[in-house]
mmCIF file of the N, C-alpha and C atoms, coordinates in Angstrom:
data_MODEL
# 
_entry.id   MODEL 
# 
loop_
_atom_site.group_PDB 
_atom_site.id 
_atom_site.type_symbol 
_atom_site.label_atom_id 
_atom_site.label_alt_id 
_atom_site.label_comp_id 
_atom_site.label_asym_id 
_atom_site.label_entity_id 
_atom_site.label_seq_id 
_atom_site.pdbx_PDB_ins_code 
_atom_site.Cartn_x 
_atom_site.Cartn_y 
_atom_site.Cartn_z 
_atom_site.occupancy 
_atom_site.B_iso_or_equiv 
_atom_site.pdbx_formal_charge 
_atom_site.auth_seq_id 
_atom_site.auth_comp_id 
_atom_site.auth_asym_id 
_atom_site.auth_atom_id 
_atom_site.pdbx_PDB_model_num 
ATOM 1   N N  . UNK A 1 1  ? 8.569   4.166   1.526  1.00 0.00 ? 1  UNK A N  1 
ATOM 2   C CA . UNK A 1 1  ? 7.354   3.893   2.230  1.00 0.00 ? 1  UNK A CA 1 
ATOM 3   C C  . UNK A 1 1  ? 6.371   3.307   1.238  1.00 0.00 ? 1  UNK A C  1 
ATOM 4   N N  . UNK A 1 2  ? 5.667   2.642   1.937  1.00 0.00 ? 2  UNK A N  1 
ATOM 5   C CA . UNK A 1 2  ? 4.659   1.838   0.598  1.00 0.00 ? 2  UNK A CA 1 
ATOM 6   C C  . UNK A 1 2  ? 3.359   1.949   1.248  1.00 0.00 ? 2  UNK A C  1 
ATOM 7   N N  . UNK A 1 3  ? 1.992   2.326   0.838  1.00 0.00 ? 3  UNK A N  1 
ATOM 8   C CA . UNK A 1 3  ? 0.884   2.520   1.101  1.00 0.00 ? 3  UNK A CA 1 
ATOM 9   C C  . UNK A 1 3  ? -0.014  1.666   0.365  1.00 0.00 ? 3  UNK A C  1 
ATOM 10  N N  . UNK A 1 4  ? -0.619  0.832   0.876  1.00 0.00 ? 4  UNK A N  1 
ATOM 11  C CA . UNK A 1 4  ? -1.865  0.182   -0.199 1.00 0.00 ? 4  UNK A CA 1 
ATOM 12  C C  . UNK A 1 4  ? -3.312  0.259   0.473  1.00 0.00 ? 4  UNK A C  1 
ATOM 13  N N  . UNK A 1 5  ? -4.389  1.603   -0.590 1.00 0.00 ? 5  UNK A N  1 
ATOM 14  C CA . UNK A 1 5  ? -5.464  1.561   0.428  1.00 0.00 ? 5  UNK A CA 1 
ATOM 15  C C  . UNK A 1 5  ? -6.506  1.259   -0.731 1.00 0.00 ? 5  UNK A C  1 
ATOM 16  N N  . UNK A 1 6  ? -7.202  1.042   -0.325 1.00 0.00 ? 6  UNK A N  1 
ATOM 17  C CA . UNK A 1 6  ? -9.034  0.864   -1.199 1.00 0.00 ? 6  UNK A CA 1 
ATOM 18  C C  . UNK A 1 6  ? -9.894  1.636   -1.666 1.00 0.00 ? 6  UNK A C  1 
ATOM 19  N N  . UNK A 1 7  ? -10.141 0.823   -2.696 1.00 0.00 ? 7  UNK A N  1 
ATOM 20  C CA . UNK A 1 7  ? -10.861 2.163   -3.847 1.00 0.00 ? 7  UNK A CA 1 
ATOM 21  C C  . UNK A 1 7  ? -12.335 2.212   -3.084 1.00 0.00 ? 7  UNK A C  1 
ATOM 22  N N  . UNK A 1 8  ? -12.557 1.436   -2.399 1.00 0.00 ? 8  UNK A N  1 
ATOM 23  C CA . UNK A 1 8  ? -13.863 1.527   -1.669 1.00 0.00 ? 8  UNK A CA 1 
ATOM 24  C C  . UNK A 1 8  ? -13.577 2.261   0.037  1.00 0.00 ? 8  UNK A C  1 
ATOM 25  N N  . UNK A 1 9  ? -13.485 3.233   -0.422 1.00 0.00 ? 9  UNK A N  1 
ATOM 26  C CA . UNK A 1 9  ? -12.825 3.451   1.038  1.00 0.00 ? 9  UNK A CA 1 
ATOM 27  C C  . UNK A 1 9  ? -12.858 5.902   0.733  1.00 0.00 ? 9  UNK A C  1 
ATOM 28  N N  . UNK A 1 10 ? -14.078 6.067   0.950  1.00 0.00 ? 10 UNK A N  1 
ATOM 29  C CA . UNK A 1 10 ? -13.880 7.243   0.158  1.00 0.00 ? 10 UNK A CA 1 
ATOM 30  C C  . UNK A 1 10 ? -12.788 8.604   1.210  1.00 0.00 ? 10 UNK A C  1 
ATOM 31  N N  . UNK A 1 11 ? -12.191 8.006   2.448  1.00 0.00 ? 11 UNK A N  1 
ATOM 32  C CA . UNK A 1 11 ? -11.434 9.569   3.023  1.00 0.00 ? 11 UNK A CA 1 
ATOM 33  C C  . UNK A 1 11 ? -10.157 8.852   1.823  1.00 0.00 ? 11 UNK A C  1 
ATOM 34  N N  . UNK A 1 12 ? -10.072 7.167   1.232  1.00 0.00 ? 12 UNK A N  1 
ATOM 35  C CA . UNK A 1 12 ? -8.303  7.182   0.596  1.00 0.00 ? 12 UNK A CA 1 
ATOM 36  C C  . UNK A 1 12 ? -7.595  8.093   -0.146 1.00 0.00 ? 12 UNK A C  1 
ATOM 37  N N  . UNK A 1 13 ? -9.075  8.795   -1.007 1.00 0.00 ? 13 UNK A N  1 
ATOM 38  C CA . UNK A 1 13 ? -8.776  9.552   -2.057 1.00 0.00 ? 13 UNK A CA 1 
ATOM 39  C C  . UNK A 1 13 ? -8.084  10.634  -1.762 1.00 0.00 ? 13 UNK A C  1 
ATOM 40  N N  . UNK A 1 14 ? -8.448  11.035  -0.631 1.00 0.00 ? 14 UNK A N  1 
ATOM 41  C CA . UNK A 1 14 ? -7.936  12.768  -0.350 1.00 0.00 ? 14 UNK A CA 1 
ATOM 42  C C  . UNK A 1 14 ? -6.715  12.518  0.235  1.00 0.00 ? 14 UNK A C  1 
ATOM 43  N N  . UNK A 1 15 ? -6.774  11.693  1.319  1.00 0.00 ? 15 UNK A N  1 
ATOM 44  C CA . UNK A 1 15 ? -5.698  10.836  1.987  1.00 0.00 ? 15 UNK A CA 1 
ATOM 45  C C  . UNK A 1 15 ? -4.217  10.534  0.952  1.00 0.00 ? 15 UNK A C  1 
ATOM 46  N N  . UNK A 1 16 ? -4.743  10.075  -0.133 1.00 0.00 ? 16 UNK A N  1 
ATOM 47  C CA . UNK A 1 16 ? -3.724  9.444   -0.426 1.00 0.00 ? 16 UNK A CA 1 
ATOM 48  C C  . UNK A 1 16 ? -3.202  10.515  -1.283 1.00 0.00 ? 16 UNK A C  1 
ATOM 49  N N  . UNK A 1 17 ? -3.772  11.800  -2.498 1.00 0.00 ? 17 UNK A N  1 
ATOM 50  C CA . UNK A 1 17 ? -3.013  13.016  -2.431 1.00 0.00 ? 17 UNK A CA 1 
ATOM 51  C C  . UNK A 1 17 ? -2.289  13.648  -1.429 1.00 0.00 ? 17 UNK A C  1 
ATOM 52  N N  . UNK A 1 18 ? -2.655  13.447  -0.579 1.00 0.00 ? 18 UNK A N  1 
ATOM 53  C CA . UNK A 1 18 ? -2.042  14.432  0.907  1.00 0.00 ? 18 UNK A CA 1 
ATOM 54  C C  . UNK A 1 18 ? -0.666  13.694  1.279  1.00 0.00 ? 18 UNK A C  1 
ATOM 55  N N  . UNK A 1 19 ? -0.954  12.294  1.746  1.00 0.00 ? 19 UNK A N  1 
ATOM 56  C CA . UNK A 1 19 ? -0.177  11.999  1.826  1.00 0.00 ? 19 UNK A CA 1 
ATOM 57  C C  . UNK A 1 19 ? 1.244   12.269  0.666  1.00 0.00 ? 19 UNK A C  1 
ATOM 58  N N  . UNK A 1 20 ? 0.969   11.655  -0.232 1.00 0.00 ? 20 UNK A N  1 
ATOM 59  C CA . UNK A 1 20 ? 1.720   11.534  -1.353 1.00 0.00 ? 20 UNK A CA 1 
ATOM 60  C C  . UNK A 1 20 ? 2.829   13.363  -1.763 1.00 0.00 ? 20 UNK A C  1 
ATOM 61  N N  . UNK A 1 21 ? 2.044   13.996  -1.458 1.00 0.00 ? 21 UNK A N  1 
ATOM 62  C CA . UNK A 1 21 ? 2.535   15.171  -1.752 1.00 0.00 ? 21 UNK A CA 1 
ATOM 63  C C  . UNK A 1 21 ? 3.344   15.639  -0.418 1.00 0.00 ? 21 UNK A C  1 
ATOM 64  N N  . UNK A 1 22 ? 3.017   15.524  1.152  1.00 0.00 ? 22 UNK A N  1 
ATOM 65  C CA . UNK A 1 22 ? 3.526   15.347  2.131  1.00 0.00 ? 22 UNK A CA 1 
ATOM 66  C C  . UNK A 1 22 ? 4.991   14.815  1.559  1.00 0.00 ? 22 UNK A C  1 
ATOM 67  N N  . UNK A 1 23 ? 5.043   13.456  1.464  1.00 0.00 ? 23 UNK A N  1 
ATOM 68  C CA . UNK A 1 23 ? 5.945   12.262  1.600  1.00 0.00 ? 23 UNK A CA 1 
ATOM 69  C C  . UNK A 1 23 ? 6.729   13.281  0.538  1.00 0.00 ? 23 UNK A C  1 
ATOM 70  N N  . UNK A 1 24 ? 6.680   13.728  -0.633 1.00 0.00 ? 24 UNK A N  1 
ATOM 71  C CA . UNK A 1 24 ? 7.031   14.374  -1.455 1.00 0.00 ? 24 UNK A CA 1 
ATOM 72  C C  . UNK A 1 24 ? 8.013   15.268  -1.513 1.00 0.00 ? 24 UNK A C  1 
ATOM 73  N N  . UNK A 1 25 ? 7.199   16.184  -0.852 1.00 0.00 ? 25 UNK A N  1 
ATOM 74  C CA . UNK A 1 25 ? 8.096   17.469  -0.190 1.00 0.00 ? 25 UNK A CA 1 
ATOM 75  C C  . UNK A 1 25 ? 9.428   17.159  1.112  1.00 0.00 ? 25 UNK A C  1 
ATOM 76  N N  . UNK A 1 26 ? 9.134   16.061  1.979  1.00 0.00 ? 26 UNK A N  1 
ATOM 77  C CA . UNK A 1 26 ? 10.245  15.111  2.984  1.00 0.00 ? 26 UNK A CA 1 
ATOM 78  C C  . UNK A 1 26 ? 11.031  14.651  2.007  1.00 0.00 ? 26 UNK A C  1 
ATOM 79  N N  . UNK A 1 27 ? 10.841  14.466  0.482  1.00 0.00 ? 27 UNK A N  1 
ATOM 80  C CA . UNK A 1 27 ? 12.404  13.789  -0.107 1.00 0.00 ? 27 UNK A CA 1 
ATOM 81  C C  . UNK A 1 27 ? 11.795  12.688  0.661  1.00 0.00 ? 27 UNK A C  1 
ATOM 82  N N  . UNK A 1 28 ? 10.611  11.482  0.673  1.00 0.00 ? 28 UNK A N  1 
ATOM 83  C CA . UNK A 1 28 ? 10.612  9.764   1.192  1.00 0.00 ? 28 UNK A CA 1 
ATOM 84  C C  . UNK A 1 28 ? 10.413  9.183   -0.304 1.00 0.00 ? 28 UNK A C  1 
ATOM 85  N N  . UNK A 1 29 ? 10.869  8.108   -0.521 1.00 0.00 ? 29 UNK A N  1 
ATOM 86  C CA . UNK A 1 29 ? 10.817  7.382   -1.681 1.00 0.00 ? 29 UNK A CA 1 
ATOM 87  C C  . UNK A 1 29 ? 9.591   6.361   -1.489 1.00 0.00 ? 29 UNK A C  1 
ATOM 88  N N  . UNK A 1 30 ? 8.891   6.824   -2.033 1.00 0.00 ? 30 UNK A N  1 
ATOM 89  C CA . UNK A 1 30 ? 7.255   6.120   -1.570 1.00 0.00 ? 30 UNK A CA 1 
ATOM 90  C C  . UNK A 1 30 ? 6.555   5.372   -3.115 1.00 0.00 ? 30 UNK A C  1 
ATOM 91  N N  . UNK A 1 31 ? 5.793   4.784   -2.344 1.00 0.00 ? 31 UNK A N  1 
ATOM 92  C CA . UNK A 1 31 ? 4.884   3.629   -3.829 1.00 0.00 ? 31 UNK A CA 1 
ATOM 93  C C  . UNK A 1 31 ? 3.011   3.900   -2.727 1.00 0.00 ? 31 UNK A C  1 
ATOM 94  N N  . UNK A 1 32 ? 2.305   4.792   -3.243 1.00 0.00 ? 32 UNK A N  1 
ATOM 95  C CA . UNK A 1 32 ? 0.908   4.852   -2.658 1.00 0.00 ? 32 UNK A CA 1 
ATOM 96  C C  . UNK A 1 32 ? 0.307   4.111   -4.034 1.00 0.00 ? 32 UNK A C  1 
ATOM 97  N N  . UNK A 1 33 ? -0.402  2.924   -3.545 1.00 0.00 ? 33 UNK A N  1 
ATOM 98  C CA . UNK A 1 33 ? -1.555  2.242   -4.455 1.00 0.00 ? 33 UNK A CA 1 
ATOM 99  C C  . UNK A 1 33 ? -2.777  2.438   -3.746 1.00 0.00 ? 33 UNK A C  1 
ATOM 100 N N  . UNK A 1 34 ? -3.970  2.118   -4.659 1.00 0.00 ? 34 UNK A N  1 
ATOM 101 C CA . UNK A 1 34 ? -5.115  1.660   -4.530 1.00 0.00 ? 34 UNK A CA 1 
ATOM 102 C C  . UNK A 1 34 ? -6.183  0.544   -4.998 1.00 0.00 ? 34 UNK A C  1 
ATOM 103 N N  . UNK A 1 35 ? -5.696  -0.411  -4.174 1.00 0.00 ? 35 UNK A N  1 
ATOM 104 C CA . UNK A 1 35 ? -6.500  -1.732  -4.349 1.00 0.00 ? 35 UNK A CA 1 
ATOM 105 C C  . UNK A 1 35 ? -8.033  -1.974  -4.963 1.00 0.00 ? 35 UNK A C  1 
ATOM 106 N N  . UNK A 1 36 ? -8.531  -2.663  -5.797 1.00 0.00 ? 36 UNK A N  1 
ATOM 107 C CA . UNK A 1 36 ? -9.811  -2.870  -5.920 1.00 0.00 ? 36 UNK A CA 1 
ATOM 108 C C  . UNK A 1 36 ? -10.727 -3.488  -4.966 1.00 0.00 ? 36 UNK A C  1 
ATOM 109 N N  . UNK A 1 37 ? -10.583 -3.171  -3.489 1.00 0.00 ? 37 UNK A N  1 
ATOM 110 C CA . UNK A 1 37 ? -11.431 -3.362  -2.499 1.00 0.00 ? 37 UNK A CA 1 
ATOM 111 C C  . UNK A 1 37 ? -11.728 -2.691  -1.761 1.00 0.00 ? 37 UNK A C  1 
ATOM 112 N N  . UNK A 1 38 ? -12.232 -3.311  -0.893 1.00 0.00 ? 38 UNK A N  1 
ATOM 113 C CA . UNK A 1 38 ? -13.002 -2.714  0.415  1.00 0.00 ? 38 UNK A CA 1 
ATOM 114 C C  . UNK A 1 38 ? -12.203 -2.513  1.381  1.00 0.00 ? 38 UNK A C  1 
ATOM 115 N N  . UNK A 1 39 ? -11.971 -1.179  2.358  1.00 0.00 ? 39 UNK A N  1 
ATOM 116 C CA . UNK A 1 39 ? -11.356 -0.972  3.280  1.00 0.00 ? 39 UNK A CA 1 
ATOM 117 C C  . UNK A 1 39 ? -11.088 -2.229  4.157  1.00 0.00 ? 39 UNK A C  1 
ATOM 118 N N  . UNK A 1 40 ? -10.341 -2.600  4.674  1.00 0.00 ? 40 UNK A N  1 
ATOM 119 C CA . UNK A 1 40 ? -9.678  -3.847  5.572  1.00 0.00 ? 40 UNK A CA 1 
ATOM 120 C C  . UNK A 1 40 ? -10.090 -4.810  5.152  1.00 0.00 ? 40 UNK A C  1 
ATOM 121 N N  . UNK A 1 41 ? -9.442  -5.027  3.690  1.00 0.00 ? 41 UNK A N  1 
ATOM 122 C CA . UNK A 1 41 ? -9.541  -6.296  2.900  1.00 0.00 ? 41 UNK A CA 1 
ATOM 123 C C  . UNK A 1 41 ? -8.383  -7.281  3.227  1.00 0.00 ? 41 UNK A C  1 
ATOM 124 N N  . UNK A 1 42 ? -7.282  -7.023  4.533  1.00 0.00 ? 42 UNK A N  1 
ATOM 125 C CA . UNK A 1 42 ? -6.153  -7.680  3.894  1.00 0.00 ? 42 UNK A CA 1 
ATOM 126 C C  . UNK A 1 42 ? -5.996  -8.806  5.130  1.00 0.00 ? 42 UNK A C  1 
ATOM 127 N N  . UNK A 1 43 ? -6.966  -8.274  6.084  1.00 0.00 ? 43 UNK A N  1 
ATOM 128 C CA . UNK A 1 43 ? -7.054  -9.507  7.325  1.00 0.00 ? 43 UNK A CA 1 
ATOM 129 C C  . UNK A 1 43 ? -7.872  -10.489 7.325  1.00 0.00 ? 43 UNK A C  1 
ATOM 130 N N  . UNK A 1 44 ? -7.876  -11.633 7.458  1.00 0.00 ? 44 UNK A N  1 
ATOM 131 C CA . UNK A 1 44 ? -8.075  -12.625 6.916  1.00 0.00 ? 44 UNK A CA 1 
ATOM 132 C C  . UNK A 1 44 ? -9.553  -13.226 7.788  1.00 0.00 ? 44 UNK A C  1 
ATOM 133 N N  . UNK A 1 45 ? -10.049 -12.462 8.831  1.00 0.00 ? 45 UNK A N  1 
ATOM 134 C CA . UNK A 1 45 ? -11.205 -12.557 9.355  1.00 0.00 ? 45 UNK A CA 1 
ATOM 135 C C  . UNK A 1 45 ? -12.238 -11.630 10.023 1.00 0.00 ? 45 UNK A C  1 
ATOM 136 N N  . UNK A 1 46 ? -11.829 -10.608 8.690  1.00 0.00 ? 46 UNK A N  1 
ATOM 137 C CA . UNK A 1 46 ? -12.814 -9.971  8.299  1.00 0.00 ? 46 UNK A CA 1 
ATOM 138 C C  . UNK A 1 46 ? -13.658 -10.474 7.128  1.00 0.00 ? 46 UNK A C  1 
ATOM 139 N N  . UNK A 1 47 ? -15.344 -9.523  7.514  1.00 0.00 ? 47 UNK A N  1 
ATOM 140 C CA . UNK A 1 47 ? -15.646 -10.106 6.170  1.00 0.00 ? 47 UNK A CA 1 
ATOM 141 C C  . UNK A 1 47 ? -15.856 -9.123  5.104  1.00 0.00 ? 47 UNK A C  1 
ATOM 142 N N  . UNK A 1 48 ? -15.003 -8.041  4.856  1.00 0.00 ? 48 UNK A N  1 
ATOM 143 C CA . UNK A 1 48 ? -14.122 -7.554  3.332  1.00 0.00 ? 48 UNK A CA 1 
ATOM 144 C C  . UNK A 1 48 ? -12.926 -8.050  3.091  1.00 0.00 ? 48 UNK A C  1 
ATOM 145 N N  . UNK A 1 49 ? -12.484 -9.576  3.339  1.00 0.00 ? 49 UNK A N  1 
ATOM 146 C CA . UNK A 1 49 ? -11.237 -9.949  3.328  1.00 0.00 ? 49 UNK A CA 1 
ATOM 147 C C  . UNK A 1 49 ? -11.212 -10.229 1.548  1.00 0.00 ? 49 UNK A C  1 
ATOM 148 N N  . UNK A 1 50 ? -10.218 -9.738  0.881  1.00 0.00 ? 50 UNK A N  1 
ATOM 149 C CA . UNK A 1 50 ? -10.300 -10.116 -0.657 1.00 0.00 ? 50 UNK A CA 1 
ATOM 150 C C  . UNK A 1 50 ? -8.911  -10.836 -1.014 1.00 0.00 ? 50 UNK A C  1 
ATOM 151 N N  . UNK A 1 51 ? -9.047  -12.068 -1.336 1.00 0.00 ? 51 UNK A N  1 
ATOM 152 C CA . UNK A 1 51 ? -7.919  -13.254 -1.449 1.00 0.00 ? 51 UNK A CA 1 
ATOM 153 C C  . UNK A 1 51 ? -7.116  -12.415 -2.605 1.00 0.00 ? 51 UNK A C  1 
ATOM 154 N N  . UNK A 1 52 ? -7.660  -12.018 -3.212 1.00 0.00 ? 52 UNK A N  1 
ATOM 155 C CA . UNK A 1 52 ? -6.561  -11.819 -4.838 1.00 0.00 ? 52 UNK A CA 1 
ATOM 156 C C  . UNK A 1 52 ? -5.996  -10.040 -4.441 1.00 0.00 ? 52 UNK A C  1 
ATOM 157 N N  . UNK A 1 53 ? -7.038  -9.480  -3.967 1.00 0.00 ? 53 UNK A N  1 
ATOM 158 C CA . UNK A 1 53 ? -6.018  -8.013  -3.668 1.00 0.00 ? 53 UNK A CA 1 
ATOM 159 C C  . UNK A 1 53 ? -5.127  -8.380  -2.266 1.00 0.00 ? 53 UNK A C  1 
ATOM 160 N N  . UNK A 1 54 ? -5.119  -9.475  -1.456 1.00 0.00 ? 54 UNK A N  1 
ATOM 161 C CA . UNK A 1 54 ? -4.237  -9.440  -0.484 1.00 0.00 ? 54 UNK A CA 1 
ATOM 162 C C  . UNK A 1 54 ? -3.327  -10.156 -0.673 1.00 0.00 ? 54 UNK A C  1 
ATOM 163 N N  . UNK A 1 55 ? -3.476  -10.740 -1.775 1.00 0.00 ? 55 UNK A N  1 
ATOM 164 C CA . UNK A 1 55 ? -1.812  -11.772 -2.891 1.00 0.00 ? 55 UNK A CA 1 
ATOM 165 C C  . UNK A 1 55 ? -1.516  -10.609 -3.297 1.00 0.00 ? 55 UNK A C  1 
ATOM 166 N N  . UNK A 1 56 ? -1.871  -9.607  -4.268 1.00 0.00 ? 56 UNK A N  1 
ATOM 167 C CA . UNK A 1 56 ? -1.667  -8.924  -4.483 1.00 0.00 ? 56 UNK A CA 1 
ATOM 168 C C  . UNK A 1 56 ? -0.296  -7.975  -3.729 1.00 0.00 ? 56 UNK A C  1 
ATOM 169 N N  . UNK A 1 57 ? -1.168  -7.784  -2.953 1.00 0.00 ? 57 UNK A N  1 
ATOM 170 C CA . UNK A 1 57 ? -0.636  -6.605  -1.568 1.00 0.00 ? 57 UNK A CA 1 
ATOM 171 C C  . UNK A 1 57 ? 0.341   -7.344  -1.055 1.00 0.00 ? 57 UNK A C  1 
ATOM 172 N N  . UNK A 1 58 ? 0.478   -8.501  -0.429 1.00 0.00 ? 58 UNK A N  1 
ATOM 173 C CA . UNK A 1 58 ? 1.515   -9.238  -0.068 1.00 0.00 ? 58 UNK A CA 1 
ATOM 174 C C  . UNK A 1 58 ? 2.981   -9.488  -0.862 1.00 0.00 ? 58 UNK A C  1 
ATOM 175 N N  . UNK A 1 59 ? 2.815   -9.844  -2.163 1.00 0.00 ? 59 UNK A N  1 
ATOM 176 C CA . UNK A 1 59 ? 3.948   -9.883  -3.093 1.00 0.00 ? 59 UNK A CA 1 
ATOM 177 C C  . UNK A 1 59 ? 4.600   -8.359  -3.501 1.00 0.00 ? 59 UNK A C  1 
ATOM 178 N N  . UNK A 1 60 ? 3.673   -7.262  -3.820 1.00 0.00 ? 60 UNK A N  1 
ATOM 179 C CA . UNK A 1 60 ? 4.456   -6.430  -3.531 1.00 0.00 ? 60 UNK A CA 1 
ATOM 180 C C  . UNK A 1 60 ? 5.069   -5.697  -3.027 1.00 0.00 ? 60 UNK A C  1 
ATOM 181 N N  . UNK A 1 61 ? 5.114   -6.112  -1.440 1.00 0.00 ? 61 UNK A N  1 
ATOM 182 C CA . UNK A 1 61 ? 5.260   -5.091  -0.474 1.00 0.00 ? 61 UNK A CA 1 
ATOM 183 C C  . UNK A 1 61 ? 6.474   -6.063  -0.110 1.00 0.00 ? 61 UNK A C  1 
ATOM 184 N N  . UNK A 1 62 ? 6.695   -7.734  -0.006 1.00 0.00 ? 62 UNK A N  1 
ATOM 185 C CA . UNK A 1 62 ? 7.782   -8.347  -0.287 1.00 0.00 ? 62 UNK A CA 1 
ATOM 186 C C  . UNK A 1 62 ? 8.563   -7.945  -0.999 1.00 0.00 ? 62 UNK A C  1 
ATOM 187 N N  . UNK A 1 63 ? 8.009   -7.599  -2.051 1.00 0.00 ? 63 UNK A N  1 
ATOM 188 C CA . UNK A 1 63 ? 9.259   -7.545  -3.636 1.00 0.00 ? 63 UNK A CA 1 
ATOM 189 C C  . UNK A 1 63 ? 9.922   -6.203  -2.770 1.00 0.00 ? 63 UNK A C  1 
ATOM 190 N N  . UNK A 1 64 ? 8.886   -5.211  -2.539 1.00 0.00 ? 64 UNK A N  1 
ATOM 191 C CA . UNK A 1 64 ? 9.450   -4.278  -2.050 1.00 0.00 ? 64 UNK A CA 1 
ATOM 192 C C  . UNK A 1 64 ? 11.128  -3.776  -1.062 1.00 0.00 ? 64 UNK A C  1 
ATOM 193 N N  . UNK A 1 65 ? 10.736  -4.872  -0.614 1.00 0.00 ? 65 UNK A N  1 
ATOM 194 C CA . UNK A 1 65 ? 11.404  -4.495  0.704  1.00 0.00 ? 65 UNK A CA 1 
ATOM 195 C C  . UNK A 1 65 ? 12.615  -5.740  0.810  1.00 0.00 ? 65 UNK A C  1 
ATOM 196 N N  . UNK A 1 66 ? 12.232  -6.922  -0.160 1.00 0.00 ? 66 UNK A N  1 
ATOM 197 C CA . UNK A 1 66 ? 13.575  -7.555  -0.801 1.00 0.00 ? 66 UNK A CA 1 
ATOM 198 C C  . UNK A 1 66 ? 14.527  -6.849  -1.352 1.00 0.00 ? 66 UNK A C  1 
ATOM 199 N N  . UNK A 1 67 ? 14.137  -5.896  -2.186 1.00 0.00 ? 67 UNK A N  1 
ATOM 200 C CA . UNK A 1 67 ? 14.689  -4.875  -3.040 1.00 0.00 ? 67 UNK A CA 1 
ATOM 201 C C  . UNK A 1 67 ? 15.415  -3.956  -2.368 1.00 0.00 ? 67 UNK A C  1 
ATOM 202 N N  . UNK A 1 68 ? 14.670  -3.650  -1.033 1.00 0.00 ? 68 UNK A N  1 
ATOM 203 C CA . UNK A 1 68 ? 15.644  -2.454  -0.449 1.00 0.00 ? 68 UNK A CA 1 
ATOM 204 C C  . UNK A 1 68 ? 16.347  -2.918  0.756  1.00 0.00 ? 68 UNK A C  1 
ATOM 205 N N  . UNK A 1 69 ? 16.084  -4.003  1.083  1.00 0.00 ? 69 UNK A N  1 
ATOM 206 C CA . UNK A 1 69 ? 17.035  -4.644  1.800  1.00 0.00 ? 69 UNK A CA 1 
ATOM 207 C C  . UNK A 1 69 ? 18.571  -4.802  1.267  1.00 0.00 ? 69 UNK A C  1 
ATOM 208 N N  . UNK A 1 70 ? 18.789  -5.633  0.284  1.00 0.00 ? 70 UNK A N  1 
ATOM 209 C CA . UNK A 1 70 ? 19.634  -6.323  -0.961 1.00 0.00 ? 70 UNK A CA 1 
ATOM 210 C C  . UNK A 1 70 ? 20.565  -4.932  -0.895 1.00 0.00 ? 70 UNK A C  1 
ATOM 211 N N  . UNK A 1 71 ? 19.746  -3.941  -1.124 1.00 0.00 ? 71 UNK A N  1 
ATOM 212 C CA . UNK A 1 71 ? 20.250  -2.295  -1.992 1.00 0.00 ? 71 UNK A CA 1 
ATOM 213 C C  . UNK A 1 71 ? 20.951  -1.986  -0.530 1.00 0.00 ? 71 UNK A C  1 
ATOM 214 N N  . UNK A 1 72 ? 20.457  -2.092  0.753  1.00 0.00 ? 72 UNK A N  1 
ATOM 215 C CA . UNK A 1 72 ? 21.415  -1.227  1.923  1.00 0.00 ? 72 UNK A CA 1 
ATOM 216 C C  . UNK A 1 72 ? 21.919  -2.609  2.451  1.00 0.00 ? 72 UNK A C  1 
ATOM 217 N N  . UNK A 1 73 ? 21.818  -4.070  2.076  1.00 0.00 ? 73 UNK A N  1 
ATOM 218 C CA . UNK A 1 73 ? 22.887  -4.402  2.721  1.00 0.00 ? 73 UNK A CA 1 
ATOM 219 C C  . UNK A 1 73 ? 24.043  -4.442  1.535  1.00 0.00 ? 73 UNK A C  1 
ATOM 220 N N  . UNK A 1 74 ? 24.342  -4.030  0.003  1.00 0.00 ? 74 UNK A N  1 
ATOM 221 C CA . UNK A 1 74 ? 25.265  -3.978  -0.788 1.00 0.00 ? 74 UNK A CA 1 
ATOM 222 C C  . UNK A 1 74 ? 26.706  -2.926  -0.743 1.00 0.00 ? 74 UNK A C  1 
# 
């Protein structure tokens, strides 16, 4: 599972311990980040949209899931 939330965004913090320790205890193989933006930075017409954390966010959630694709179709 992959999570990417914002450092401007103050429930992420608690959120994203909880989660993380949740996901934890289930045995899920998880990646929780936190972006240098503003909550709903990654849609493109909003106006906290942030070009470089949503390249960001985009390439790794690709790489991601290239990776585990590759791995269960091998």
């Amino acid at each position: 599972m992959y999570v990417g939330g914002a450092s401007d965004d103050p429930t992420f913090r608690d959120m994203k311990q909880r989660l993380a320790a949740a996901l934890t205890r289930a045995g899920v193989d998880q990646r929780i980040e936190t972006y240098p933006a503003r909550h709903g930075w990654v849609p493109q017409d909003t106006p906290v949209h942030d070009p470089a954390a949503t390249e960001r966010h985009w390439q790794t959630l690709i790489g991601l899931l290239d990776a585990k694709l590759k791995r269960a179709a091998a």
